[in-house]
VOTOR-972097 format. One record per residue: residue in one letter; z, x, y of N, C-alpha, C, CB in turn. Coordinates in Angstrom, 3 decimals. Last residue first. Glycine has a CB too. Layout:
BEGIN
   resn         nw         nu         nv        caw        cau        cav         cw         cu         cv        cbw        cbu        cbv
      A          Z          X          Y          Z          X          Y          Z          X          Y          Z          X          Y
...
This chain:
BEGIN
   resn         nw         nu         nv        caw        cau        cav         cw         cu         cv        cbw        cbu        cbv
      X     86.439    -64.592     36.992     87.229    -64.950     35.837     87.845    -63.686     36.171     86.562    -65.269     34.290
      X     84.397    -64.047     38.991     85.493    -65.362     39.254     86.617    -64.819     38.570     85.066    -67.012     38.565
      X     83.098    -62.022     38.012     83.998    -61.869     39.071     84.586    -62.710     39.129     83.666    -61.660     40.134
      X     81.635    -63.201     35.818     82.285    -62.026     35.303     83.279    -61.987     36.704     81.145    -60.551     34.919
      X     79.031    -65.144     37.258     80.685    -65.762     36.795     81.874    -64.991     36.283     80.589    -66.701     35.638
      X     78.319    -62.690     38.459     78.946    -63.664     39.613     79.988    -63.966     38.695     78.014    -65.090     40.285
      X     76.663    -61.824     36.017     78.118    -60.683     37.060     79.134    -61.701     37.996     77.154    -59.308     38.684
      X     75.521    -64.142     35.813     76.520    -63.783     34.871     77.713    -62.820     35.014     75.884    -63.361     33.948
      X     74.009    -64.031     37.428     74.452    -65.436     37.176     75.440    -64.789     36.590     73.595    -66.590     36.374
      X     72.230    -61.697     36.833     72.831    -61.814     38.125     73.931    -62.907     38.443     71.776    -62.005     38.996
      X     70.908    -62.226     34.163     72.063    -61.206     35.073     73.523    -61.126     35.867     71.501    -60.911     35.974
      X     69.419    -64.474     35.366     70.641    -64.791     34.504     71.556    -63.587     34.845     70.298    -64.919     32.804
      X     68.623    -65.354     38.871     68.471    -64.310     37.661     69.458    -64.110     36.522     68.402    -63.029     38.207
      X     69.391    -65.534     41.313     69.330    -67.039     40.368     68.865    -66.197     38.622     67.553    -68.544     41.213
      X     69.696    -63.819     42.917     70.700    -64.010     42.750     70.671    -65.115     41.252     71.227    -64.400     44.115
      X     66.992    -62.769     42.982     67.350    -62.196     41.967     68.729    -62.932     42.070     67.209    -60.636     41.949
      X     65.485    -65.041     45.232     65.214    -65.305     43.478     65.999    -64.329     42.807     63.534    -65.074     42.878
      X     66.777    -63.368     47.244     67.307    -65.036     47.233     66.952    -65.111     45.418     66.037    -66.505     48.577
      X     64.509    -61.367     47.235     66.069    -61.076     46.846     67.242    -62.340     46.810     66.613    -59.995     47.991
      X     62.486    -62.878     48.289     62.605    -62.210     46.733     63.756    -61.742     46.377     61.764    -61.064     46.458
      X     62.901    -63.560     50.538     62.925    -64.517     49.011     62.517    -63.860     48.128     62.082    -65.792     48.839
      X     63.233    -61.180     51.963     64.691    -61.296     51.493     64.179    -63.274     50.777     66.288    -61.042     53.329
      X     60.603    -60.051     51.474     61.889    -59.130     50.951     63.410    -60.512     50.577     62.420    -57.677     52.708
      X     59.275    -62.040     53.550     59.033    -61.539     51.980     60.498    -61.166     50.928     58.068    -59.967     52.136
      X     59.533    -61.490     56.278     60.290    -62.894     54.829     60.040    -62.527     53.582     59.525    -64.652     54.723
      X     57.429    -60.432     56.871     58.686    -60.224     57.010     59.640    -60.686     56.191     58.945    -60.533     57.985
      X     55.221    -62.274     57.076     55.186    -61.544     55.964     56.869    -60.838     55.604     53.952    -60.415     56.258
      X     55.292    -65.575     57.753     56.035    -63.879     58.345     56.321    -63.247     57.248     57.605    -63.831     59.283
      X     53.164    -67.908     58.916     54.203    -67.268     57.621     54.305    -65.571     58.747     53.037    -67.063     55.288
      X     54.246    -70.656     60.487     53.635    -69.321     61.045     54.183    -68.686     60.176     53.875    -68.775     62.485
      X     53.547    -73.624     61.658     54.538    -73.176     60.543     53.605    -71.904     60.760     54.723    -74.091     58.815
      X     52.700    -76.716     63.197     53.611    -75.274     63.612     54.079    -73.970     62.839     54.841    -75.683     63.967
      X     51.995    -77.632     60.537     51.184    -77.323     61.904     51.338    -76.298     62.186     51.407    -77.957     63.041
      X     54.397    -78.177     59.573     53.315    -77.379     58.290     52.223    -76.902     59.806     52.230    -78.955     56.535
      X     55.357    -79.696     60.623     56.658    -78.920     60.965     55.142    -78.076     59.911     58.861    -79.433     60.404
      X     54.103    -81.820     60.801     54.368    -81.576     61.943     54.955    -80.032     61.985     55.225    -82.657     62.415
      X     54.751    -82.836     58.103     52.831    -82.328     58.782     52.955    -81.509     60.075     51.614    -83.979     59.423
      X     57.145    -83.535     58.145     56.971    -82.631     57.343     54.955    -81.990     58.034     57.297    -83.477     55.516
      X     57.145    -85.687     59.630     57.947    -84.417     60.311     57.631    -83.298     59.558     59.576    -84.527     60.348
      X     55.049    -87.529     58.664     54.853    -87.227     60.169     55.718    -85.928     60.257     55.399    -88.528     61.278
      X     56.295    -87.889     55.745     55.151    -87.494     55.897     54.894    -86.596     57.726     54.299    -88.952     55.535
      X     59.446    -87.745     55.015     58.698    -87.850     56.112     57.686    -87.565     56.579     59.031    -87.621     56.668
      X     61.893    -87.428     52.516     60.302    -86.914     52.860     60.095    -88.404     53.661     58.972    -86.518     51.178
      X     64.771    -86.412     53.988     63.530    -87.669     53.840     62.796    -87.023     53.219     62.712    -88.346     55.095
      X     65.917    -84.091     55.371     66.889    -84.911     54.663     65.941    -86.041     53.617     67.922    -85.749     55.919
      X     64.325    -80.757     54.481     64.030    -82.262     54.898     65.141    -82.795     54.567     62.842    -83.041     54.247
      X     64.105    -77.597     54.520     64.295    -78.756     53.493     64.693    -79.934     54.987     65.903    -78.374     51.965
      X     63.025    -74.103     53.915     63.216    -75.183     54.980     63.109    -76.578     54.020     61.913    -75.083     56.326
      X     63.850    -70.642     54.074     62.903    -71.949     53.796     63.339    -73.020     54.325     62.705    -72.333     52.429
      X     66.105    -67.655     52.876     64.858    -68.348     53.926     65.043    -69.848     53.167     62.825    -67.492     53.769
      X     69.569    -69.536     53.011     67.729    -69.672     53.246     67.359    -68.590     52.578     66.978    -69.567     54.929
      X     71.922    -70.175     52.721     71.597    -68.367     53.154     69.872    -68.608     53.508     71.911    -66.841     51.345
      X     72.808    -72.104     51.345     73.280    -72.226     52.448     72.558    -71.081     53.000     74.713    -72.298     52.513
      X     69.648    -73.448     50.181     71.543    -73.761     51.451     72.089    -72.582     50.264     72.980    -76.290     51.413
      X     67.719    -72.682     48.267     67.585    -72.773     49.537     69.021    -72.699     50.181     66.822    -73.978     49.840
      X     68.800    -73.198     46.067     68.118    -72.309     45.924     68.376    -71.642     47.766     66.582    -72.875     45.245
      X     69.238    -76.501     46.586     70.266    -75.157     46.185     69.919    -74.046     46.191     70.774    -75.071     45.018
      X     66.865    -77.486     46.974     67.661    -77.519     48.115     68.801    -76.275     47.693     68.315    -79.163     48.393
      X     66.092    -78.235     43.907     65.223    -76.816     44.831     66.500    -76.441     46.154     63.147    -77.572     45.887
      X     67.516    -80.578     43.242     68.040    -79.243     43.052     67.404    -78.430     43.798     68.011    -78.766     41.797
      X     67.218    -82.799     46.254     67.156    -82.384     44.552     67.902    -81.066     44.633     65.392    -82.124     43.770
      X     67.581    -83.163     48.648     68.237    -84.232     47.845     68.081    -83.663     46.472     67.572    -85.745     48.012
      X     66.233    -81.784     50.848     68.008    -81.923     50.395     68.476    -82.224     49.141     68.741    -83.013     51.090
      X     63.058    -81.211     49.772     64.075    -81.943     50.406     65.379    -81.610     50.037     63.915    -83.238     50.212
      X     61.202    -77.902     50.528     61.667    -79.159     49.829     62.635    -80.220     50.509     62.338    -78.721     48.643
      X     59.751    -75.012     50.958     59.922    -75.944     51.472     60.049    -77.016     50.551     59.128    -76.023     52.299
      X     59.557    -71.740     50.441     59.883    -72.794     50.338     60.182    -73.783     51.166     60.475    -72.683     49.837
      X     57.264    -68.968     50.884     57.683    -69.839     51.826     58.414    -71.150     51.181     56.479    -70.183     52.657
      X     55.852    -66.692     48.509     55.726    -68.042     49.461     57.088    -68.253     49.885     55.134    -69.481     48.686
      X     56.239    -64.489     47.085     56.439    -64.442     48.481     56.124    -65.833     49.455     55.565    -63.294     48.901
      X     57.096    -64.893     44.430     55.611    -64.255     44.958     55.298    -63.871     46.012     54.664    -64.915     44.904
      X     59.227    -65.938     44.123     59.191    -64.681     43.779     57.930    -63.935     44.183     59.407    -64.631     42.456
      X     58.770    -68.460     45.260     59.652    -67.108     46.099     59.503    -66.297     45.799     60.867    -66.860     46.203
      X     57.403    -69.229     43.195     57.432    -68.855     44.310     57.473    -68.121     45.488     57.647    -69.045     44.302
      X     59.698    -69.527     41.225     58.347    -68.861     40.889     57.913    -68.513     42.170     57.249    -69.765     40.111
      X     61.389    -70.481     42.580     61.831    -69.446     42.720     60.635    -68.679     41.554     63.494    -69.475     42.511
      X     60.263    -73.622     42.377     60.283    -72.777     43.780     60.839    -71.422     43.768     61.107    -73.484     44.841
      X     60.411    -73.845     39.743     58.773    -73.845     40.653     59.278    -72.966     41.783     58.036    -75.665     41.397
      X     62.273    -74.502     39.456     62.411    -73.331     39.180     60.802    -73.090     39.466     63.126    -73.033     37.751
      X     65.170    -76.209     40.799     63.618    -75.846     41.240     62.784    -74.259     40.678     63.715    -75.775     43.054
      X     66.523    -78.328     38.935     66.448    -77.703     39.300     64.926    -77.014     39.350     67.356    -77.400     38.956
      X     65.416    -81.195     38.527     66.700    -81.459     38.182     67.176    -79.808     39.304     67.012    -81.565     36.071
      X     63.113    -83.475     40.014     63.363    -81.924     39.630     64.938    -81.238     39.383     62.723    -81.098     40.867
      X     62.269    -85.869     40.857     62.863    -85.699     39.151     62.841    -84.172     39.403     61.669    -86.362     37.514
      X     61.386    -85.758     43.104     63.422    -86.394     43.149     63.334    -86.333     42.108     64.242    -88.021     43.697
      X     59.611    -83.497     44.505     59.708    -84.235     43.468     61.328    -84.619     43.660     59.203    -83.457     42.100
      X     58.283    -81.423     46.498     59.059    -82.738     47.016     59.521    -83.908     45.799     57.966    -83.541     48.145
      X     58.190    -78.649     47.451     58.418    -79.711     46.251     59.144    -80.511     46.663     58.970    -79.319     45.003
      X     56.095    -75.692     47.964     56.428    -77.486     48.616     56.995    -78.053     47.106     54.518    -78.707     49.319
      X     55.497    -72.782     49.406     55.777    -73.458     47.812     56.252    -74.942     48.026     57.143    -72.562     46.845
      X     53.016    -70.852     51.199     54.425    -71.918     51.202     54.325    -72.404     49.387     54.151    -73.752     52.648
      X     51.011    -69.279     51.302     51.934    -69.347     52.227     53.073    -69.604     51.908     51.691    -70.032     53.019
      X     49.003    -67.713     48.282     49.634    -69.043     49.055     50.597    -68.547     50.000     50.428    -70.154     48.055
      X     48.026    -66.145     46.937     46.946    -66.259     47.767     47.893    -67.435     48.318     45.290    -66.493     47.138
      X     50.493    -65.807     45.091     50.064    -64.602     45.981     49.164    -65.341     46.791     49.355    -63.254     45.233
      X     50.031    -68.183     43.811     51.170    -68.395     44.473     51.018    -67.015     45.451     52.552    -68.555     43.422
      X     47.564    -67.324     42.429     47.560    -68.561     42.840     48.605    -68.268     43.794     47.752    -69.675     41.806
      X     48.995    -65.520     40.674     47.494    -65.088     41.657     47.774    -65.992     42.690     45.712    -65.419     40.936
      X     50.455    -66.470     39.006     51.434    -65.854     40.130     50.137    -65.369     41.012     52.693    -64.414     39.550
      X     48.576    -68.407     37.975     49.583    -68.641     38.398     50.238    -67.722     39.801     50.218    -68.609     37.251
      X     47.185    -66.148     36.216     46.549    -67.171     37.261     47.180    -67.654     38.041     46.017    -68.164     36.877
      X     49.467    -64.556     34.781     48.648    -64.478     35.903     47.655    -65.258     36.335     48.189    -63.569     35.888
      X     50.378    -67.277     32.944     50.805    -66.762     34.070     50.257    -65.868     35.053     51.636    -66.349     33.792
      X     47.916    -70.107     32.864     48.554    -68.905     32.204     49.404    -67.908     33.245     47.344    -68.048     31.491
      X     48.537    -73.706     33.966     47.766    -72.249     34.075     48.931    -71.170     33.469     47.280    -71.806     35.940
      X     47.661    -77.093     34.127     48.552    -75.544     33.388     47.652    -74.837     33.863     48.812    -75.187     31.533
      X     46.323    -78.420     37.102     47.178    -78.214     35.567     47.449    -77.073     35.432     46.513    -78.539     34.233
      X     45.697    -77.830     40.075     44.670    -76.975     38.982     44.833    -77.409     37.701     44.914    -75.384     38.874
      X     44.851    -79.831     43.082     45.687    -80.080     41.881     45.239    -79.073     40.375     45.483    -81.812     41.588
      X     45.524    -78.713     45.690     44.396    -78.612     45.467     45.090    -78.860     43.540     43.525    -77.063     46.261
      X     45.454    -78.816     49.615     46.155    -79.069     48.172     45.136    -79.216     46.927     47.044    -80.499     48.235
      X     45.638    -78.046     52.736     44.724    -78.159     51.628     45.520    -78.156     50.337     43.687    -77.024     51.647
């Protein structure tokens, strides 16, 4: 079920993404996915393709799941079978604090 709302204020939003399973983006203009670590942060489920930025979020450590295509038939196929696990929760929400400026910033503080 998909259901198109426009803008929304942020608690409507993170309501919206609480009453949801999965976060889907299949856009090739998404430079980076910051839909999908709205998301994550709520506890949905990502799912996207390889080919954009969201896929980074996602490879190499997961959770979630990315497509080489969008493939209408593998992607319906694979949403059928798809069984959320509340379990998952914890660790996409701890996937969204690595992308956290903070957190961006201790990383590049260790390279150097």
């Amino acid at each position: 079920h998909l259901e198109v709302a426009g803008p929304l204020d942020a608690v409507t939003l993170n309501a919206q993404y609480q009453q949801s399973e999965t976060i889907a983006l299949f856009s090739r203009f998404e430079a980076f996915g910051m839909v999908m670590l709205e998301g994550m942060n709520q506890g949905c489920f990502p799912i996207t393709l390889e080919t954009i930025g969201a896929a980074e979020i996602i490879h190499p450590h997961g959770p979630g799941k990315t497509f080489s295509e969008f493939h209408r038939e593998e992607i319906s196929a694979f949403l059928r079978e798809f069984e959320f696990n509340s379990a998952q929760v914890p660790a996409l929400q701890e996937r969204v604090k690595f992308f956290q400026p903070a957190a961006r910033a201790k990383a590049i503080q260790r390279i150097f």
